[in-house]
N, C-alpha and C positions, 0 to 999 in steps of 0.2 A: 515261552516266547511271546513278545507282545504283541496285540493284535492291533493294527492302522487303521484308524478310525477316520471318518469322510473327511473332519477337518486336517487331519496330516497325511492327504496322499502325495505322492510324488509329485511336485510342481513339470504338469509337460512342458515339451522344448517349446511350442510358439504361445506359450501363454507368462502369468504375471505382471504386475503395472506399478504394485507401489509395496516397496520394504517396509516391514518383515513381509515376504511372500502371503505368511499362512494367517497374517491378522493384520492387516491395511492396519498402518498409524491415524490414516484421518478421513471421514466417511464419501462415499461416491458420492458423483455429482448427479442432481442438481442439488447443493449445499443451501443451508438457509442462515440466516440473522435476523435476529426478532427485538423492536424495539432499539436500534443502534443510534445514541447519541453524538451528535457530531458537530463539532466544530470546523467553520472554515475563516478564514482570514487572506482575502485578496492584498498582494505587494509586487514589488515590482523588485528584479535582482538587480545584478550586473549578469547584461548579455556573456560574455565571457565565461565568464564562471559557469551558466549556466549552459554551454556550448558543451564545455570539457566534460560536464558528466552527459551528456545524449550520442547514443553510439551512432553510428552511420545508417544511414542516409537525413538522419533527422535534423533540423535545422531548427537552433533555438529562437523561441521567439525575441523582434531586434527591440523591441523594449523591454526586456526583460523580467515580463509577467510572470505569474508564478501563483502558487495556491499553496499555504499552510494548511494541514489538517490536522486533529485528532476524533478518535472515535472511541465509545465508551461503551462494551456488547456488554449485554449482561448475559445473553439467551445468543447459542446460533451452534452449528453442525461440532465445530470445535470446541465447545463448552464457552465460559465468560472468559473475557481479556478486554484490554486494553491499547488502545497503539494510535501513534501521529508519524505525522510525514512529510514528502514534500513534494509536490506535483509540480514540475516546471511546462509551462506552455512552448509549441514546438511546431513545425510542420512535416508532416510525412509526404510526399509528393505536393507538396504545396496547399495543404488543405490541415485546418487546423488537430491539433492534437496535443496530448499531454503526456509525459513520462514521470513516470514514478523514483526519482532518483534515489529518494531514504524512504524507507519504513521500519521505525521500532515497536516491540511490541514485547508481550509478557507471557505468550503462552505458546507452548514449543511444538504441539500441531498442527497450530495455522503457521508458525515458520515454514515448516516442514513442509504445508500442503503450497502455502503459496511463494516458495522457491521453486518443489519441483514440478508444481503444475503450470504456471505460468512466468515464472522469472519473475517475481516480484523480489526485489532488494528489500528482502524480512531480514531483521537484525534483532539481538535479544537484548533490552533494556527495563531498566525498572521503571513504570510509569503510572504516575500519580494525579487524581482530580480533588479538585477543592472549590465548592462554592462561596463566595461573599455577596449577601444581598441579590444583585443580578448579573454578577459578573461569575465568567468559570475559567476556572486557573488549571492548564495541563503542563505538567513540568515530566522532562524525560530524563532521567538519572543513565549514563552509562560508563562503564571505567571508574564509577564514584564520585561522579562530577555532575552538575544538570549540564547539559546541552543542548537543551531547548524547552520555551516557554510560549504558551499560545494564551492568550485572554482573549475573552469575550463576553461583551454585555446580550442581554437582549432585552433591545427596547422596544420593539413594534413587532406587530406579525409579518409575515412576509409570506409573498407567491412562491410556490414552487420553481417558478419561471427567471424566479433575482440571481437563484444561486448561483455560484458559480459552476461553469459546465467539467467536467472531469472524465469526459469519453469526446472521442475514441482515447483507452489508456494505454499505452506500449508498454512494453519491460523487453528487456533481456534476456533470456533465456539461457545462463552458462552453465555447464556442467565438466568440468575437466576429464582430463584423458587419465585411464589408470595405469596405461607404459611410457608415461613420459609427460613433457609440458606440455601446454596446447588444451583446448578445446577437442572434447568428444560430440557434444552438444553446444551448436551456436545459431537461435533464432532469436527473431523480433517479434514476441508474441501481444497479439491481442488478448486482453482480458475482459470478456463477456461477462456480465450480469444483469438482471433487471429489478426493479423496484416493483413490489408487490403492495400490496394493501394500500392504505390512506395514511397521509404523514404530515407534520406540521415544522411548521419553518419560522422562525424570526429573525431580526436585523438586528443590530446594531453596532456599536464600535468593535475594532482588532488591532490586539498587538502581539509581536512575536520577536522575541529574542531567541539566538543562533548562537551558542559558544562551540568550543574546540576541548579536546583532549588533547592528549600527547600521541592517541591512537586515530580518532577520531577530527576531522577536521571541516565544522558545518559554518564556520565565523564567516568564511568568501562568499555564502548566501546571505547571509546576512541582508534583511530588507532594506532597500534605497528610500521607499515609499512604502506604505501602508493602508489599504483603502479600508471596505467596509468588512466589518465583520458579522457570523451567521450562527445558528444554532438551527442545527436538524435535527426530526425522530422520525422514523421508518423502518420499514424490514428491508430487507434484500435476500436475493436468488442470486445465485453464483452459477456459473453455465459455462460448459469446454472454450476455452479458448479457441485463438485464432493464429497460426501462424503466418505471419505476414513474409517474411523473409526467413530461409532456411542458409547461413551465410557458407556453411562447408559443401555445400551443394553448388 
């Protein structure tokens, strides 16, 4: 007969928190990121568009601000990956903030961790960096197609203080029901993290093209305007979220 060793006892009734029960897919928090490259690119959408992806109560911002990213980990809790995105500016009771409405990425733990920990709209894409001179080229392949492209030069150093702000961040939090349609899980979560260590920032120009698939449909953000563009390197700490709104409740 075989003998149950510590790692495979019985899961008790009020315990468990992340599948497979008996080996967590992706490590506890507080999670770390070491060294993450980042690109941002300030533009401005159509208000509209960018309405229909922010769930309720949130009010999109009426010029239709917005923040392209990508980020380039070599080093953090998930191992190396890559992923860009799209943060639209917003308000939650009236006071400013951001939602996450796309994010693709290349590595299927951090999907995992930041769908079911905080709602983050993680999608799996193939995503590629390429430097020219001092420009850096992030192109996001999904369905076989690009669907999105972000440049930036860096010409100057910059303050910490230029970039652009990207908290408080919301998401979504949906999880469906498993006897039927509907929502099992529906909050508006905050997502906590802090910047650790000492990091470096420059300026200079951004541009960002938005195509579409046949499944996929990012062209309606499509940038109006286009401001400055940045390059960051930093670590970051990742920390419990925040439930803002519990919406079945």
């Amino acid at each position: 007969m075989a003998r149950v060793t510590g790692a495979h006892l019985p899961l008790p009734f009020g315990e468990g928190e992340v599948l497979p029960a008996h080996r967590s897919t992706y490590a506890a928090i507080p999670t770390f990121y070491r060294g993450i490259e980042t690109q941002l690119v300030e533009v401005t959408v159509d208000p509209a568009a960018a309405q229909s992806h922010l769930p309720e109560p949130l009010i999109a911002d009426p010029e239709g601000r917005a923040v392209m990213c990508s980020l380039k980990i070599g080093l953090s809790s998930y191992g190396p990956f890559n992923e860009a995105g799209i943060y639209l500016r917003c308000t939650y009771n009236g006071e400013p903030a951001v939602y996450n409405s796309h994010l693709f990425l290349d590595n299927v733990t951090a999907i995992c961790a930041g769908r079911e920990r905080w709602g983050v709209a993680k999608e799996f894409a193939v995503i590629t960096f390429q430097d020219y001179e001092n420009v850096r080229v992030c192109e996001v392949v999904k369905e076989g197609a690009i669907l999105m492209r972000i440049s930036t030069t860096w010409d100057a150093l910059a303050e910490e203080s230029e970039l652009p702000m990207l908290a408080p961040n919301y998401n979504l939090k949906l999880i469906p029901r498993a006897d039927g349609p509907g929502a099992a899980i529906k909050q508006l979560v905050r997502y906590e993290s802090e910047a650790v260590g000492e990091s470096r920032q420059f300026a200079g120009r951004g541009m960002v093209e938005l195509r579409s698939t046949a499944k996929t449909d990012l062209a309606t953000l499509a940038p109006k305007s286009v401001g400055r563009g940045f390059y960051h390197v930093g670590d970051l700490k990742e920390l419990h979220g925040t439930i803002i709104i519990d919406y079945l409740k």
